[in-house]
N, C-alpha and C positions, 0 to 999 in steps of 0.2 A: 366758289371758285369762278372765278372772270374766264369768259372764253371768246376769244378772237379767232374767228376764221378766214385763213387765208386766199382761197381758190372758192370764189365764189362768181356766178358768171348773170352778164345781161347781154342782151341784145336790144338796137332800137330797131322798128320796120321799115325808117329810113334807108340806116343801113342796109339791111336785110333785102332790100327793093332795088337798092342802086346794084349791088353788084349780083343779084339777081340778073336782074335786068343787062348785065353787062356781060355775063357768062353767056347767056340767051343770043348772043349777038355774035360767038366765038363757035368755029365750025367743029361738029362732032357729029359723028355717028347716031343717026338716030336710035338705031337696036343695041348699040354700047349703052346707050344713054338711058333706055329703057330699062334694060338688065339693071345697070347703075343702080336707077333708082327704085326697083323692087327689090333688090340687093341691102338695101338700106331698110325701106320701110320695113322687111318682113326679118334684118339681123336684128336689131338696135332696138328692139322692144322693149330689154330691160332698162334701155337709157331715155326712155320715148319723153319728152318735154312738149307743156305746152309754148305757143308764144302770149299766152298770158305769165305764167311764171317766170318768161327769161325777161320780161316788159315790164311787169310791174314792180316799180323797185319803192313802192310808198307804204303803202298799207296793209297789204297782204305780204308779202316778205316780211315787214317789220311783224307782223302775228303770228308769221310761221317760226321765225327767230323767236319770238317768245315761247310758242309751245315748244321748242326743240332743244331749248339752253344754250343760245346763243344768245352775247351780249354785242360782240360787234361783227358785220362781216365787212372781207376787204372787196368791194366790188372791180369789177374787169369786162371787158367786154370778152368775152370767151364761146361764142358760135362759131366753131373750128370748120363748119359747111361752110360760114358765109366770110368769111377770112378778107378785111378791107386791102390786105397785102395783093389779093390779085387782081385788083385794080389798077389799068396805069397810074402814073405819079401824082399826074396832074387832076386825080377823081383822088387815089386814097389818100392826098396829103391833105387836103379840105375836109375831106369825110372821119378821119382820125381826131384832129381837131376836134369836126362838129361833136363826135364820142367821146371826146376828153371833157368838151363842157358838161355836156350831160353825166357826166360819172361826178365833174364835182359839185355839180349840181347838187346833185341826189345829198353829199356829201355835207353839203352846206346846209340843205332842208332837215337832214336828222345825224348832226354832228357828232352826237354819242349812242348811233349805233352803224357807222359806217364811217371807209376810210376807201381811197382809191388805188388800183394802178392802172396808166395808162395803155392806150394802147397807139403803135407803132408803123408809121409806113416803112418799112426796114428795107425794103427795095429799093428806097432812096435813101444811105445812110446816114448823109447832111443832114440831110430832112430830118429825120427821125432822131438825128442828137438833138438838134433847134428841139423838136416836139416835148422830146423830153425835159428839156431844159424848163421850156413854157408848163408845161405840165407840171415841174415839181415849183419851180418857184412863184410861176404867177396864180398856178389854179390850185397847190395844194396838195397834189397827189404824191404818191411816197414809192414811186418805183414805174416799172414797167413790168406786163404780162408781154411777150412776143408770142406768137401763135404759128409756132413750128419753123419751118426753114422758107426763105425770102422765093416766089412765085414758086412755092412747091418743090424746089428739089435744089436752093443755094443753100449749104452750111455759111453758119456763122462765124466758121474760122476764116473765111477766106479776109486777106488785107481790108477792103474795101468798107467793111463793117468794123473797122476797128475807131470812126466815130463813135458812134452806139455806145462801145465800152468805155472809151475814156468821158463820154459825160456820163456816165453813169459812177466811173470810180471819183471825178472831180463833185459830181453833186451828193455822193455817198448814199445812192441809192441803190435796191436790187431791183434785179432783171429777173424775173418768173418763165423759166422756158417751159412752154407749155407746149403737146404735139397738136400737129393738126393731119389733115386728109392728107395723105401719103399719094406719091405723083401717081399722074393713070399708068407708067412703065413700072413703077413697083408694085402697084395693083395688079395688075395685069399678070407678071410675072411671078408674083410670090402669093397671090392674094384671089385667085379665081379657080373656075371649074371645079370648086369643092359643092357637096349635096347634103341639104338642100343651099337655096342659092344664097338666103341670110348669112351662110356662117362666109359667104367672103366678105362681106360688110362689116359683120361683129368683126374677124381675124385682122382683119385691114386699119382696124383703128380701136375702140379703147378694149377688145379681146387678149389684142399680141401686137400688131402690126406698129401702131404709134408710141406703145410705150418703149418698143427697141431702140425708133425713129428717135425719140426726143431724147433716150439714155445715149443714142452715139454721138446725138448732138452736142449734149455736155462734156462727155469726152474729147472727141473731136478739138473743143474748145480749150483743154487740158493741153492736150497733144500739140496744140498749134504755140505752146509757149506765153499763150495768153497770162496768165498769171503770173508768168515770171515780168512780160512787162507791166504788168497792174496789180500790185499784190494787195490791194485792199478792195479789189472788183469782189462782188458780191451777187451769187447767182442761188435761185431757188428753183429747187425743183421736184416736181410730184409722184404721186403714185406709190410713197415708199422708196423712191429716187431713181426709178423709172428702167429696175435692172440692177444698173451698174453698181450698188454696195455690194450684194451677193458675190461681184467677179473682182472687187477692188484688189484681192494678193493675186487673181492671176491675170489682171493688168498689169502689176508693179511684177511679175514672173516673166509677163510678155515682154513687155514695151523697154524695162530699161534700160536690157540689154543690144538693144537694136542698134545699128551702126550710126553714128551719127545725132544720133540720138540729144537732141539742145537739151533737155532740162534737167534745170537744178537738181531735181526731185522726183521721186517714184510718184504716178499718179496718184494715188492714195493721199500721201503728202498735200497736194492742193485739193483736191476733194472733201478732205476733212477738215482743212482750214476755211475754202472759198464758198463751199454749198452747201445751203440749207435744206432739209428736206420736212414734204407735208407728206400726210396717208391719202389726201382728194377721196375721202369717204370711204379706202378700202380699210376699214376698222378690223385688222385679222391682228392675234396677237404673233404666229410666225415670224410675220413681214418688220410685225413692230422692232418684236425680239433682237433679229437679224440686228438691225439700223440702229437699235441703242447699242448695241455692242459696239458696233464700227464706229459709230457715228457719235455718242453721247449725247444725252439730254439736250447741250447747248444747240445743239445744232437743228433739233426736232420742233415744227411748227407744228399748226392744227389745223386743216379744211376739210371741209367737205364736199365739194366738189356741186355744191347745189346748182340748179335746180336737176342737175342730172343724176346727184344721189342725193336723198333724201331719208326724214327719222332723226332720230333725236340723237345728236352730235357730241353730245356730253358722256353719255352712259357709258359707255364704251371705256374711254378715259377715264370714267372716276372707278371702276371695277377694272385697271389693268394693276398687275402686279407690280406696281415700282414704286419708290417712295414719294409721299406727298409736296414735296418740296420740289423735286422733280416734274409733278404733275401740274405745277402751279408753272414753272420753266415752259414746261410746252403748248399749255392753255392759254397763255399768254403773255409771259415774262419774258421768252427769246423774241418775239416777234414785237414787244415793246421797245428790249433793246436794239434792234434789228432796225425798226424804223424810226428809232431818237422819239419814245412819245412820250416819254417822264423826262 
């Protein structure tokens, strides 16, 4: 059985240096910053990555895919620390680009075992439709990853961003809303003073914190009527769909009744039509359970969320209880159809 994985992540130390170097320059709290960052090192243990694995995308990647049963992965720049979004315009519009060659790069050196999506200055939404455009048509790539909400704390619904989506439903491709680092006000307030000092790090992002953040994003994006103007937008999202299947009848309980209320349809409605969802390596049959019911086969993608979960990617899948035909659907047959590649 062919297996395509979706949510698979690099970073360059280019990157990784500019907006280093550009945070470094922005005034903070020296003992916030401290805390911050032993907050991280001593939560995030189970997710600890080297920057050789998120770096190397030639030879060892391609030997790890072999040992793990993976035939292709979809590469992304996905370092949610180092986010090119919080950069001004005129650094992450350059710097996205330079990310975009290098994914298809990569893409063009081992053609049959990788594919790309971009990634996005989304603080400038011009920009970021132009990027996308240049990304699918001239360099290849088959979507875009975004990396949470625009300088940390703008949803995607607001007007201004409503480029972004329409080249995306005119080039027919998906958008991967992935979470990123939750603003320092939501940290701060929902996300500290627990003991020891790791678990506000873990809680704050892939524990609990980010996958609330990026399920109310998608929602959010529901709510805003976005689909009723783009009904063939296409958005993917992780985690087992980051929350929001589990509450879909008591969104469609909540929401439809509300005064004013623009849309066509019960959330649910656009949810099961518009979004795809992947596990990003959390292989639990529960979670699985859940989301084919709601969701059906067609909708279920495969990643693993590498280099930050790793192990063999297949087993899992080929020992879940559902039929093989099905299993062939989510290993790689929605996600061929999904990005036109027969």
């Amino acid at each position: 059985m062919k297996l395509i994985t979706a949510e698979e992540h690099i970073s360059m130390p280019y990157a990784n240096e500019a907006i280093n170097q550009y945070l470094s320059t922005q005034p903070a709290d020296p003992k916030a910053l401290q805390e911050f960052g032993r907050s991280f090192a001593e939560g995030l243990v189970a997710y600890a990555v080297t920057p050789e694995e998120m770096q190397n995308i030639d030879d060892k990647r391609i030997q790890y895919m072999d040992q793990n049963g993976i035939d292709m992965q979809i590469l992304s720049y996905g370092d949610a620390s180092t986010n090119p979004d919080m950069l001004p315009a005129e650094q992450s519009i350059p710097l996205t680009q330079k990310i975009n060659n290098d994914i298809a790069a990569a893409v063009k050196r081992h053609p049959d075992r990788y594919l790309g999506f971009a990634t996005l200055p989304i603080s400038d939404p011009e920009a970021a439709a132009q990027e996308l455009k240049r990304a699918v048509t001239e360099l290849g790539l088959k979507g875009a990853l975004i990396l949470g909400t625009a300088k940390g704390n703008q949803f995607l619904d607001a007007p201004k961003f409503m480029p972004i989506f329409e080249m995306a439903t005119q080039l027919d491709v998906p958008l991967y809303i992935h979470p990123s680092m939750p603003s320092e006000t939501i940290r701060q307030n929902y996300y500290s003073g627990m003991d020891p000092i790791g678990f506000n790090a873990i809680m704050a992002t892939p524990g609990w914190g980010w996958h609330m953040e990026a399920g109310l994003h998608v929602t959010r994006l529901i709510l805003s009527g976005l689909f009723d103007k783009l009904p063939n937008l296409k958005l993917i999202s992780g985690h087992w769909g980051e929350f929001v299947p589990y509450f879909l009848e008591r969104l469609d309980e909540a929401t439809t009744p509300v005064v004013g209320n623009p849309l066509a349809h019960p959330v649910s409605y656009y949810y099961k039509k518009n979004v795809y969802i992947t596990p990003s390596g959390m292989y639990t049959w529960p979670q699985m359970q859940l989301v084919l019911t709601e969701m059906g086969t067609d909708h279920v993608l495969w990643a693993q969320d590498y280099p930050y979960v790793k192990g063999n990617a297949r087993d899992f899948l080929d020992n879940t209880n559902i039929a093989a035909v099905d299993k062939e659907k989510i290993a790689h047959g929605n996600i061929e159809k999904l990005l036109k590649l027969k």
